[in-house]
N, C-alpha and C positions, 0 to 999 in steps of 0.2 A: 614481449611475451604477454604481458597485457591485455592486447588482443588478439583477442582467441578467432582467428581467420579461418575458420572449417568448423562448423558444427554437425554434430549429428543426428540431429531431428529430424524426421520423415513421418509427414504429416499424411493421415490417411487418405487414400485418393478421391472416397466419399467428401471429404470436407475440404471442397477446390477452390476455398476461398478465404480472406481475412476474416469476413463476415458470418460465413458459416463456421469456422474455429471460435468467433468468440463465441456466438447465441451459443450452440449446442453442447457444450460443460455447463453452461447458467440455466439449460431448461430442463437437459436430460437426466444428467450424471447427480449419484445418490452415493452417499460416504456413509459406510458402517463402520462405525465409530464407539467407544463405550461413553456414555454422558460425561461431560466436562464437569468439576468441581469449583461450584459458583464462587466466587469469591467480589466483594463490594468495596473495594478502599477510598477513602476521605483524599483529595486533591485539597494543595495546599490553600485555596482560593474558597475552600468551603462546600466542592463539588462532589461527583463522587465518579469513576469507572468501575466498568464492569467486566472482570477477568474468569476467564475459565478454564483449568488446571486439570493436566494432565498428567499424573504423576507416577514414578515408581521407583523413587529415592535413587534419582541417578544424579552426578554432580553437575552434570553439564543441562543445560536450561537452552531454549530454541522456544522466544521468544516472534511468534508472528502477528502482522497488522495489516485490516483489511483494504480494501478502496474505496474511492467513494459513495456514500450511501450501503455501503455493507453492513457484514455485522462479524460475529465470530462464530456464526452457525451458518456460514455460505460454504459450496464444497470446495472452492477451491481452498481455504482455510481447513478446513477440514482432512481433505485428501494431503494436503501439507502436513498435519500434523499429524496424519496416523502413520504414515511413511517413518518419522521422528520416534514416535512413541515404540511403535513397530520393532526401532533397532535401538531402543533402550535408551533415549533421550526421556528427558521432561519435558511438558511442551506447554506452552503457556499463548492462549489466542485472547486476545480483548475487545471489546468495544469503544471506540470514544466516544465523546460526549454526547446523546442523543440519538446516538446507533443503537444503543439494546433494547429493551424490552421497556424500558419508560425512559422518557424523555428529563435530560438533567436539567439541574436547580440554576444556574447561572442565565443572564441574557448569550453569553457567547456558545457559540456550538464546538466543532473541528475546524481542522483547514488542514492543509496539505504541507503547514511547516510548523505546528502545534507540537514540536518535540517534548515541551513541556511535561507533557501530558505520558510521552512516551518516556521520560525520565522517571516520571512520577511510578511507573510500570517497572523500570528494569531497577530502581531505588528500591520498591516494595520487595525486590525479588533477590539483589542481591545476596541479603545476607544466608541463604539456605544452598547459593551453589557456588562451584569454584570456578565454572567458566558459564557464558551467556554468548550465545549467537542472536542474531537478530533478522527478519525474514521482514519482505512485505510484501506486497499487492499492488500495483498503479499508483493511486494516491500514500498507500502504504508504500511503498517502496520509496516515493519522494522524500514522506518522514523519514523513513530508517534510512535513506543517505545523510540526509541533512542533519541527523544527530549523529550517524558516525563520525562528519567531518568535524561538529563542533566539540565531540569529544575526545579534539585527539588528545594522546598523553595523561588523561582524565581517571579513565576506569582501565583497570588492567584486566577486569575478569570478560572483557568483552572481547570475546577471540575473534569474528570474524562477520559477516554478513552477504545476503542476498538480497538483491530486487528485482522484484520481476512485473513487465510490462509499466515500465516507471516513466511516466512524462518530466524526464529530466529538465524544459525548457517549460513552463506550465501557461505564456502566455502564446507562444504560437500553437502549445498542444491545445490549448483550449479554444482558440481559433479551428485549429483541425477538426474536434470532435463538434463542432458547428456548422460543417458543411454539410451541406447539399445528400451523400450520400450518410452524411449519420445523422440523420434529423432523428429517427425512430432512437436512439441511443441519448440524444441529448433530452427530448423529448420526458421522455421516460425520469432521467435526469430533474429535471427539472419540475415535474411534478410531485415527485417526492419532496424533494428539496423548497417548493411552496407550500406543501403540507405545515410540513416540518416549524416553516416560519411562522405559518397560521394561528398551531397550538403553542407555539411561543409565545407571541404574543396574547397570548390571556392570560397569561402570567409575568411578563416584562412590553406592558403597550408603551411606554416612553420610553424603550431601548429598542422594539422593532418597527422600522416603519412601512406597517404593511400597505400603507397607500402607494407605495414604490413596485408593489406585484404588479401592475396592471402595463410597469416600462419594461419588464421582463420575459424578453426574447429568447435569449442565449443564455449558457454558462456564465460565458463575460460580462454580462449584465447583472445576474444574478450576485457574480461576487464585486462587480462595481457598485454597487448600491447596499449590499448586504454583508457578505463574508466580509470584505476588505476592509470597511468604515467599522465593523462589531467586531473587529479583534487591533483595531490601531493603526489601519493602514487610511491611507487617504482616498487610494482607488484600487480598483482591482490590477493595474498595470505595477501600480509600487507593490503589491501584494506578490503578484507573481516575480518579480524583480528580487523582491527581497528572500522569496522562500523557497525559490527554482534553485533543484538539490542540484545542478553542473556548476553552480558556483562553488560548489563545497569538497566536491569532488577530490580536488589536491590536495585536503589539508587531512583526510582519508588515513589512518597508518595500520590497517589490521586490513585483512585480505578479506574483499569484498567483488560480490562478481552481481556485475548487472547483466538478464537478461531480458535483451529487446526481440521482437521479430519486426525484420522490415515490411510485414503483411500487415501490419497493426493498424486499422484506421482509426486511433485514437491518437498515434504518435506523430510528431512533426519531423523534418527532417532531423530537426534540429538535437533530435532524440538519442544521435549516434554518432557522437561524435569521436572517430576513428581518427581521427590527427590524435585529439586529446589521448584516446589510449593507447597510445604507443609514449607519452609520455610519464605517465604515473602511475607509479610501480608499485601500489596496491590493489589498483582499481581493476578487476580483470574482465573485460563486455565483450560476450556474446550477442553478437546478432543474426539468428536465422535467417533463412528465406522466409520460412512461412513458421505460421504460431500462433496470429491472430491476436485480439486482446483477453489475458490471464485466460491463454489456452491452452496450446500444446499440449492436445488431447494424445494420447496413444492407440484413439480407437478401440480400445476395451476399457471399458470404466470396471472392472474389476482390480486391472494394475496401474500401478504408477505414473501419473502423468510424466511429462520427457521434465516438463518443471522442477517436478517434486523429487526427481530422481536427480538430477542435475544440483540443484541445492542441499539435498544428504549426500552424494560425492564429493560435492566442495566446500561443506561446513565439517567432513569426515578426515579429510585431508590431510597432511601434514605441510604444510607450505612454508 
């Protein structure tokens, strides 16, 4: 049961490709939404996140986290969480470290197994509700596996979770999102992502080495010289080794549902792995034909993406 062998996603015929599902939600699509309510909490290392709160004294909390270089005012975050609020959830979006609106006080930034960070989130939050879901995004979605599995048996108020578009394998996906046909995506990527280290550095020059920008190609480059060495990894290969949420997967005990699309030119094969869900009996993975990267548009941006609707039937559930 696990895996879920038939989805029901029907991808507009306007949008006949991987390519076109991801671009066109990240350039078109607009989320009416009421302002989120800022909130700034203290990490325990001295730092700070930035949470935005959507509330209406309901007990159950749907908690979401974006991907990489995001924030918590992208729509897909957004169309997630008005779906949530919509049918009477609380919904709580964040930023991590360096995503919001100023850049944070420490040399380190995020990474894609910083659960830490996402602890420090669902701790802050615990004591005001009786259950917590957890959602994420790509890079999001790697997090929220990788602290579901390390919390198994841990927290009881954490009923369930979703991922979507999640590079469960993160050194072949980051291999993938480096080819040939996603240059404009890594591109992109990685511009920011130099920014980023630039104004770092004028405030931590002996923890960033930005004379290492000028070896910097790829993704993989970027966190072998950077991400990997600035949060305790040796190279980017131990980095993605250590934080690639398919190792975590079995150790999983609250019903969580990954959804992939096999259209996704960010994901490697390795992203779907169908042996594995037929053997662990929390884990439930959909994988469409088509969906693109954090797409799965419905072709009218006025309703529900097939995402957004798919994650409030499965976090609504009784399983």
């Amino acid at each position: 049961m696990p895996l879920i062998t038939q989805s029901n996603y029907k991808r507009p015929k306007w949008l006949f490709n991987g390519h076109l599902e991801t671009i066109y939600p990240a350039l078109f699509r607009k989320i009416e939404l009421l302002n989120g309510q800022r909130e700034r909490i203290k990490t325990a290392d001295g730092d700070f996140l930035d949470l935005d709160w959507y509330k209406q004294n309901s007990s159950h909390l749907v908690i979401i986290s974006h991907g990489l270089e995001g924030n918590s005012s992208r729509p897909y975050m957004l169309g997630m969480a008005k779906i949530f609020f919509k049918n009477g959830f609380d919904v709580l979006t964040w930023n991590y470290r360096g995503c919001g609106e100023e850049l944070n006080k420490q040399a380190i930034f995020y990474h894609s197994g910083a659960t830490y960070d996402l602890d420090e989130v669902v701790k802050h939050s615990m004591p005001h509700y009786d259950q917590i879901s957890l959602i994420g995004f790509s890079l999001g979605g790697n997090l929220t596996l990788k602290y579901l599995g390390e919390q198994k048996d841990n927290n009881p108020k954490i009923k369930n979770g979703v991922a979507v578009s999640v590079p469960l394998h993160l050194s072949s996906s980051s291999k993938k999102i480096s080819e040939g046909e996603n240059i404009l995506y890594s591109k992109r990527f990685l511009k920011s992502l130099r920014e980023k280290v630039m104004k770092k550095a004028e405030t931590h020059p002996e923890e960033i080495p930005v004379h290492f920008l000028k070896n910097i190609k790829t993704l993989s480059d970027f966190d072998d010289y950077f991400t990997g060495p600035l949060h305790g990894f040796s190279d980017a290969e131990e980095y993605y080794e250590v934080n690639s949420s398919i190792h975590f997967l079995d150790q999983i005990d609250v019903p969580t549902l990954v959804l992939n699309a096999k259209n996704d030119p960010f994901l490697s094969e390795r992203c779907f792995p169908e042996k594995l869900g037929k053997s662990i009996p929390k884990v439930y993975f959909e994988f469409p034909k088509y969906g693109g990267h954090v797409g799965f548009s419905s072709g009218n941006n006025s309703i529900p993406y097939y995402s957004e609707q798919r994650a409030f039937e499965f976090i609504g559930m009784d399983i």
